[in-house]
C-alpha atoms as an extended CHARMM CRD file, in Angstrom:
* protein
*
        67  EXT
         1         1  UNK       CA             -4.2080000000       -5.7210000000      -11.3610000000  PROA      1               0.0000000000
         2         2  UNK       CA             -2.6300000000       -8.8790000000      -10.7260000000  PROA      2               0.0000000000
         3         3  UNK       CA             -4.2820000000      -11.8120000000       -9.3180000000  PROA      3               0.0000000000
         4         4  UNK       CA             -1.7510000000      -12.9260000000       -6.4390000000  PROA      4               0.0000000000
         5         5  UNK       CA              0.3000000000      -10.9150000000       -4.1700000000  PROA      5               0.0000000000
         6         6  UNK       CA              3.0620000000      -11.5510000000       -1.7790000000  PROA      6               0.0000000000
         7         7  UNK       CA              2.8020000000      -11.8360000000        1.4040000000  PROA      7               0.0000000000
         8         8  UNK       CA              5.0180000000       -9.0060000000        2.1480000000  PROA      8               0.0000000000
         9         9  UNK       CA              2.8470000000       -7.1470000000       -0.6260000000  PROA      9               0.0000000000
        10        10  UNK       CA             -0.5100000000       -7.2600000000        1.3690000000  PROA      10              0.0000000000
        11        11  UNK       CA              1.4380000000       -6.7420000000        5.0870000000  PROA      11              0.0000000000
        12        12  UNK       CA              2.6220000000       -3.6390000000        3.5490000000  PROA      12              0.0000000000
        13        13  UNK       CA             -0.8130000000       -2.4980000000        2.8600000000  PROA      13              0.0000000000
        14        14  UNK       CA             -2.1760000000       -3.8890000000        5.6840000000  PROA      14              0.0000000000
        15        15  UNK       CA              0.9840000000       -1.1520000000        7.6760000000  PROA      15              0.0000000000
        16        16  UNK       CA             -0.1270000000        1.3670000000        5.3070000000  PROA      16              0.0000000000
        17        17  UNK       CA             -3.5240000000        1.9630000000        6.4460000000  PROA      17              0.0000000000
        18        18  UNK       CA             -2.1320000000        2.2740000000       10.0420000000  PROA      18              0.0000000000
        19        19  UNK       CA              1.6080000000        2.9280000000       10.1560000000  PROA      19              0.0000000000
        20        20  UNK       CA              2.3620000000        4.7200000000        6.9760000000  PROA      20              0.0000000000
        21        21  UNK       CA              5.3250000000        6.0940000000        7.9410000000  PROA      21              0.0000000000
        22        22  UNK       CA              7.1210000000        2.8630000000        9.1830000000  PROA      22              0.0000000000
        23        23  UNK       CA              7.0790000000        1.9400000000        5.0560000000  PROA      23              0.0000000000
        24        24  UNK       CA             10.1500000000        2.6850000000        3.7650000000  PROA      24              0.0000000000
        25        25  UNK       CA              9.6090000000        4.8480000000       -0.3070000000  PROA      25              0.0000000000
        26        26  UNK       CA             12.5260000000        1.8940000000       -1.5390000000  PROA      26              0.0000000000
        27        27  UNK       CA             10.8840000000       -0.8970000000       -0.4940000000  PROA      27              0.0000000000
        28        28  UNK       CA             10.5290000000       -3.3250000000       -3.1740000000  PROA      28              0.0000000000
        29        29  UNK       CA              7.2490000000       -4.2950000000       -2.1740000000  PROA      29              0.0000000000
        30        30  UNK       CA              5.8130000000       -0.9470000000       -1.7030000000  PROA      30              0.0000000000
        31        31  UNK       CA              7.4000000000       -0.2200000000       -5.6510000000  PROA      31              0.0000000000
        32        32  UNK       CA              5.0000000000       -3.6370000000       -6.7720000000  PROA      32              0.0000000000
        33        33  UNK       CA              2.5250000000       -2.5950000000       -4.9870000000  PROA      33              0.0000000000
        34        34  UNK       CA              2.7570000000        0.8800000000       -6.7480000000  PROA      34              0.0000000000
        35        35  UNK       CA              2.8660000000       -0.1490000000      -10.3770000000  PROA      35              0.0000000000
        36        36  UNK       CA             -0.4710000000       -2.1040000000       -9.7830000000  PROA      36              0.0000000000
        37        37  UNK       CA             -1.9730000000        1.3800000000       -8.9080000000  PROA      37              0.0000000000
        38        38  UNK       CA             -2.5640000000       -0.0430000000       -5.0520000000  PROA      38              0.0000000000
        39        39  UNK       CA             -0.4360000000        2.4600000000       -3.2960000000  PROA      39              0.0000000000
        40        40  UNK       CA              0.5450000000        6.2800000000       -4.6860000000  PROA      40              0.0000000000
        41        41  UNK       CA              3.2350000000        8.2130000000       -3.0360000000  PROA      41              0.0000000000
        42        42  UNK       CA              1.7280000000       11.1960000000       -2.0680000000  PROA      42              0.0000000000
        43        43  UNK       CA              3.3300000000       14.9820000000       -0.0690000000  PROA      43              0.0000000000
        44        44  UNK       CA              1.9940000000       16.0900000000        2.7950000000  PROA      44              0.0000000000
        45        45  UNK       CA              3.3350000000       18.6790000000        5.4010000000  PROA      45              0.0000000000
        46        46  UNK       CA              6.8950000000       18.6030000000        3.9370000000  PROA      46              0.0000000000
        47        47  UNK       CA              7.1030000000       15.0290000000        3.4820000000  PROA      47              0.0000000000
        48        48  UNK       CA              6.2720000000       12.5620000000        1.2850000000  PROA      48              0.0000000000
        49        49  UNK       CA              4.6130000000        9.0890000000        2.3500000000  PROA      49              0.0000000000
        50        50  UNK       CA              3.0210000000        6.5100000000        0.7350000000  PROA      50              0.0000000000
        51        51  UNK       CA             -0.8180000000        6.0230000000        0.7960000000  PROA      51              0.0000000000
        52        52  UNK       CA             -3.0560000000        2.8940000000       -0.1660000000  PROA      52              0.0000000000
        53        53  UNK       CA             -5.5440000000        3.9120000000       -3.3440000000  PROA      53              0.0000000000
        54        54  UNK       CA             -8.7950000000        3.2420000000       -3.2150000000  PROA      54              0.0000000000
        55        55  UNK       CA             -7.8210000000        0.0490000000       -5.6080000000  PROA      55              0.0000000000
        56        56  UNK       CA             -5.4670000000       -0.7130000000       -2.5400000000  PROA      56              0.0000000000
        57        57  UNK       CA             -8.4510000000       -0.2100000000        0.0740000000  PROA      57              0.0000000000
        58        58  UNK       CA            -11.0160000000       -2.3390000000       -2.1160000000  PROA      58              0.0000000000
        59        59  UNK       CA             -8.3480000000       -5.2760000000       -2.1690000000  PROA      59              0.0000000000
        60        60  UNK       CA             -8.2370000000       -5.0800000000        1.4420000000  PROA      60              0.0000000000
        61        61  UNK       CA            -11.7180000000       -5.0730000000        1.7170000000  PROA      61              0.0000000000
        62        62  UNK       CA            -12.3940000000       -7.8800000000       -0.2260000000  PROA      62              0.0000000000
        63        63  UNK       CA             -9.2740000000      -10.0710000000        1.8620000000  PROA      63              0.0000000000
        64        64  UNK       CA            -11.2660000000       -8.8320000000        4.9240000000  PROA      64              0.0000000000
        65        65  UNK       CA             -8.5030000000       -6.8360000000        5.7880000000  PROA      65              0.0000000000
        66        66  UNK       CA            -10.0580000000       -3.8170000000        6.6390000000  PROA      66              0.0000000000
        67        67  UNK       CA            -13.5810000000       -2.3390000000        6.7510000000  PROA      67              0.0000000000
């Protein structure tokens, strides 16, 4: 895991934990974010959407991003 993100890396896991579906699967951010193993692209109910890991979660948790 890296030691810095972007900013646009940790607003797009801040949107995944409420707005998944307003992340687009090309974003270059979300892609980042994906090869550090903090967000997996997961199917559910005929479509696919990205979802924070629980790497993802614990980074937020330690930013106080989330509880």
């Amino acid at each position: 895991m890296k030691s810095f993100f972007s900013p646009h890396e940790l607003a797009i896991l801040v949107l995944l934990i409420s707005a998944p579906t307003q992340v687009s699967l090309n974003n270059p951010d979300l892609l980042a974010l994906q090869q550090d193993n903090l967000v997996e692209i997961v199917a559910a109910d005929n479509t696919v959407l990205p979802r924070v890991t629980e790497d993802g979660v614990m980074v937020l948790r330690r930013l106080g991003m989330t509880a």
